[in-house]
N, C-alpha and C positions, 0 to 999 in steps of 0.2 A: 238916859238912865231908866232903868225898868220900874213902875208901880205902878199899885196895885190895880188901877184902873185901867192897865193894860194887861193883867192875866182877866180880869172882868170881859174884855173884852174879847179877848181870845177865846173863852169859855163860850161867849154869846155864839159867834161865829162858826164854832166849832157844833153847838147844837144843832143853828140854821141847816149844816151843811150837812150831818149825821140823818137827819129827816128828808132828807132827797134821797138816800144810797139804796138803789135798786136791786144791786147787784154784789156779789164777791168781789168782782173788778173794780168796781165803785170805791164799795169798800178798802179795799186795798192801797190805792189810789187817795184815800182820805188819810190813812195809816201813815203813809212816807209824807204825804204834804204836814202833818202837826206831829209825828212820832218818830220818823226818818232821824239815822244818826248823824248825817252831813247835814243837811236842808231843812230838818221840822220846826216850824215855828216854836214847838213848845223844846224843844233841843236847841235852841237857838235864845227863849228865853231863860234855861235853867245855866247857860255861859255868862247872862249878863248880870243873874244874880252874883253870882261870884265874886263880879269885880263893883260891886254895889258897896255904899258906905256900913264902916258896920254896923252903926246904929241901927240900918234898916234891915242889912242881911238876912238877921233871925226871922223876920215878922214874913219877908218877900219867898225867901226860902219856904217856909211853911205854907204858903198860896201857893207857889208854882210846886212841890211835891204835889199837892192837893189836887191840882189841876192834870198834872199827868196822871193821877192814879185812877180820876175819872175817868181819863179822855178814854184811858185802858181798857176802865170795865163797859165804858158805853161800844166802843167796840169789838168787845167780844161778846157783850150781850146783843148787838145787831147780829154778829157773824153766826150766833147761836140761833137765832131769829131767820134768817135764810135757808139756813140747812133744814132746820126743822120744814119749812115753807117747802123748800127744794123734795124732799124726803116725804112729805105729804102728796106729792100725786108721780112720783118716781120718775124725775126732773123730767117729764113729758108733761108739755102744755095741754092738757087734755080739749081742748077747748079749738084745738088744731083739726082741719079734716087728715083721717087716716090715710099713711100710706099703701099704694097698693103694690103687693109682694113679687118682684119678678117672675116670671111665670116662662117653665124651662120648655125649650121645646126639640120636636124631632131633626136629629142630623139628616141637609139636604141627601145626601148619599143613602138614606135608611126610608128616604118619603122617595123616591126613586127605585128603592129595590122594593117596598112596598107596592108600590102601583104595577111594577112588573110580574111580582107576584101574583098579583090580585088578577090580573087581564090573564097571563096562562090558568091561571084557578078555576077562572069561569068557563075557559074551553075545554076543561076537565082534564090537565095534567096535576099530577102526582108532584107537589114541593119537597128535594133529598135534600139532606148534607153530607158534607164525606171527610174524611182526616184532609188535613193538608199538610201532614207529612207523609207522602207516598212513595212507593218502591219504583224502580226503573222498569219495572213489566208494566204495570198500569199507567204510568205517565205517559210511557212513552211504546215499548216494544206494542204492548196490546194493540194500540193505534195507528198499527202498521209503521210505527220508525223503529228499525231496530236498529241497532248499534252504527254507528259510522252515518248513520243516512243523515243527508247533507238537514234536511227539515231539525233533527237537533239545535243545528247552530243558531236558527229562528227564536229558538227559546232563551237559551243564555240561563241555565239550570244554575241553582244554590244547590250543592251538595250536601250534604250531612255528613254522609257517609259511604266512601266508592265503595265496588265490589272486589269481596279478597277472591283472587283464581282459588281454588281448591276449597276451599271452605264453604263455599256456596251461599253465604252471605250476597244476600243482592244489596244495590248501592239505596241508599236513602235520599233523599231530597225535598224540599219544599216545595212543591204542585207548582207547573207553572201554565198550569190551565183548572177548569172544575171537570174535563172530558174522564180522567181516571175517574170517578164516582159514574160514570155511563157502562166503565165496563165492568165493576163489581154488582153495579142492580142488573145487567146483562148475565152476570156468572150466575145468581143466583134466583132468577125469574122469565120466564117463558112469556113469549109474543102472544097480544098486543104487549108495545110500551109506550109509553107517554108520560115525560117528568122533564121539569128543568131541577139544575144544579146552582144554585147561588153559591159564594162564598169568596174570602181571599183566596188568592195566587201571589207569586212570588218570583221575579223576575232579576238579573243583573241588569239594572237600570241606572240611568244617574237622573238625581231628582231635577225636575225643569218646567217647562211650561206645560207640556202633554206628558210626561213621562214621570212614573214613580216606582223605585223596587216595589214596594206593596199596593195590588189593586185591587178591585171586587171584582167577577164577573158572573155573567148567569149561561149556563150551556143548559143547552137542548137537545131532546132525543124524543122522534118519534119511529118505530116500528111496527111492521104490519104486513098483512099480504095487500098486494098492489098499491101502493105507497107512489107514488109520482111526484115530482120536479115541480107539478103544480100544484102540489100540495103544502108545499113547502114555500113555494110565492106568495098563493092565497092568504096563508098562515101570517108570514112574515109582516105582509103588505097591513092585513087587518093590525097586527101586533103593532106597527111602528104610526096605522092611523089611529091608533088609541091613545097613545102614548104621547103624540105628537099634535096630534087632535088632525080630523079629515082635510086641511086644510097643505100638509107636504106631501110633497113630491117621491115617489120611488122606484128607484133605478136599480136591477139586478147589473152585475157585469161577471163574466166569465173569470174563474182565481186559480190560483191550487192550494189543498190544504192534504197532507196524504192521509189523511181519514176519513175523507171524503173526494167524492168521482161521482159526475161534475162537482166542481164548486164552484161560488160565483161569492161574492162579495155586493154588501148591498149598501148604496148610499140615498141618503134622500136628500131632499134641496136645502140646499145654506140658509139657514138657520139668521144667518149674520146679514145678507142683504137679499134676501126674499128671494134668492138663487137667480139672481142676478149676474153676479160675481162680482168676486171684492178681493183683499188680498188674504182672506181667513182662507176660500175657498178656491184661493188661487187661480181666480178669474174663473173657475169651470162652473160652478154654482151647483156644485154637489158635496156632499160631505159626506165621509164611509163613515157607516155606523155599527155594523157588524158583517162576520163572514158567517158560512153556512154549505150547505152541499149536501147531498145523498152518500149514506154512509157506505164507506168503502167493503163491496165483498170480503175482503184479509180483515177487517174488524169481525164481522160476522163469524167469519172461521175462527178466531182467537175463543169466542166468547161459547160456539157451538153451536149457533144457529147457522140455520140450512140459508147457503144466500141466494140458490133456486128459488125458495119458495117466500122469503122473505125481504124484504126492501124498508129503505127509513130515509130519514133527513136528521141532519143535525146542523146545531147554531151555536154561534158564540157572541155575547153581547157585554162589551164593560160597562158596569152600571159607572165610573167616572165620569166614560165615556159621552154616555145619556147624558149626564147631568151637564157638562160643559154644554152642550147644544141644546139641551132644554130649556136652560136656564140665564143660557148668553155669555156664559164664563169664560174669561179665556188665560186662564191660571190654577193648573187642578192643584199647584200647592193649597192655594185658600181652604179647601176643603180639609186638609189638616192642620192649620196652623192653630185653631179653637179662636179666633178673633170673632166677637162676640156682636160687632160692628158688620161682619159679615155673615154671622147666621142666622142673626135677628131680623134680616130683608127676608127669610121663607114662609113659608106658610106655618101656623102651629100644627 
């Protein structure tokens, strides 16, 4: 049977405990152990008033109210007491060392086409951009492919939009090179020339380990009286020991590309076992990095320049490309995916 020297008791207990509670959790935690409507001791005392004699009923009744109405106010004058606490330094333990702020940095693919920039800048080419939605004259006819010629099928073009016969609508499409931007600053600028073309291109691709519809690349044009083959090596050779640093390998090999005659296609040494070979490089221990060539006579006539008295080189370079051998990657999806695990390994 319940008295009074055990609501005395409960009260003691309940003080000791209310002067520990650190915390809302605590608190709370204190709430269901003496307030709780299944389990609280003081819920648990106001049942056995109940069934108490009734001589004592009225007296024990009036202790145990007394006793919840405290326990009430002491905890929510604690829980009053926290917040205020809390609300005082704007629940940051200020006493904590401060965090430091992520700190965002350049996409691999953009410190890549920077660096590529930067090295033709210093040899004093001329940085374009150009639409990459272009007509079928400049993608393609200008660059010596006209219609039907087999070099189309290399491309694997996104259309827009074909050509209507009689209306004279030419066909639209998405670049699937930066070379159309070589023959618009050609239509409208007179020899020397000297510029590369960064930008996307746009390809029927299926996405995989090397291969993406949408990629970067950087093309090159340079124009001049007496322009040579080895000017276009020297050029290259410097370009890919910069980029690559003095330390790889570079190999011209004879190609065809038909906007250029000769062309040659250039690789420098695997990247992946010191040109060695291995199975990146398919035992050869070379790896293509770009193609290039002396620009085709039938360009020059497209654009108006006399191809008597003038001569050029032109390159094409995927900045993916770079990056996968720069960098040791052998997955260009990562480059799109934004995993943060992965573009946090570059440089800021």
């Amino acid at each position: 049977m319940t008295t009074g020297s055990d609501i005395t008791r409960l009260r003691a207990e309940f003080d000791q405990e209310i002067a520990r509670v650190s915390s809302e959790s605590d608190l709370q935690a204190l709430r269901d152990k003496y307030l709780g409507r299944r389990n609280g001791l003081v819920t648990a005392l106001m049942k056995s008033v109940a069934s108490a004699p009734a001589e004592l009923k009225p007296a024990l009744g009036k202790l145990a109210n007394a006793l919840k109405q405290d326990l009430e106010g002491q905890l929510a004058e604690r829980k009053g007491a926290l917040e205020a606490g809390r609300g005082a330094v704007g629940a940051v333990d200020i006493s904590l060392p401060g965090r430091k702020a992520p700190i965002g940095r350049r996409h691999p693919l953009t410190i890549v086409r920077e660096q590529i920039e930067a090295i033709f800048t210093r040899m004093g080419y001329q940085v374009l951009e150009g639409p990459e939605i272009e007509d079928d004259y400049h993608n393609f006819e200008a660059l010596n492919m006209p219609a039907e010629h087999p070099a189309r099928d290399m491309q694997d073009t996104l259309y827009l939009d074909r050509e209507v016969p009689g209306l004279g609508r030419p066909a639209t499409l998405l670049r699937t090179h930066t070379s159309p931007m070589q023959i618009r600053y050609m239509e409208s600028h007179e020899p020397p020339v000297r510029i590369i073309v960064p930008g996307k291109v746009y390809r029927r691709d299926d996405l995989d380990l090397t291969h993406t519809p949408m990629f970067q690349q950087v093309e090159g044009l340079v124009v001049g009286e007496s322009i040579t083959m080895a000017d276009l090596k020297g050029t290259l050779t410097s370009f890919l020991h910069e980029l690559f640093e003095n330390r790889t390998k570079v190999l011209f090999r004879p190609s065809f590309f038909p906007y250029t005659e000769p062309s040659a296609e250039v690789f420098i040494g695997c990247v992946f076992c010191n040109a060695t070979g291995c199975p990146v490089c398919k035992r050869t221990g070379w790896l293509e990095i770009l193609g290039s060539g002396m620009v085709h006579p039938a360009v020059f006539e497209a654009v108006g320049y006399d191809p008597e008295r003038y001569t050029g080189f032109a390159f094409g370079v995927g900045i993916e490309r770079v990056a996968l051998l720069k960098y040791g990657v052998e997955d260009i999806r990562l480059f799109y995916e934004n995993d943060l695990r992965f573009l946090e390994q570059f440089p800021l």
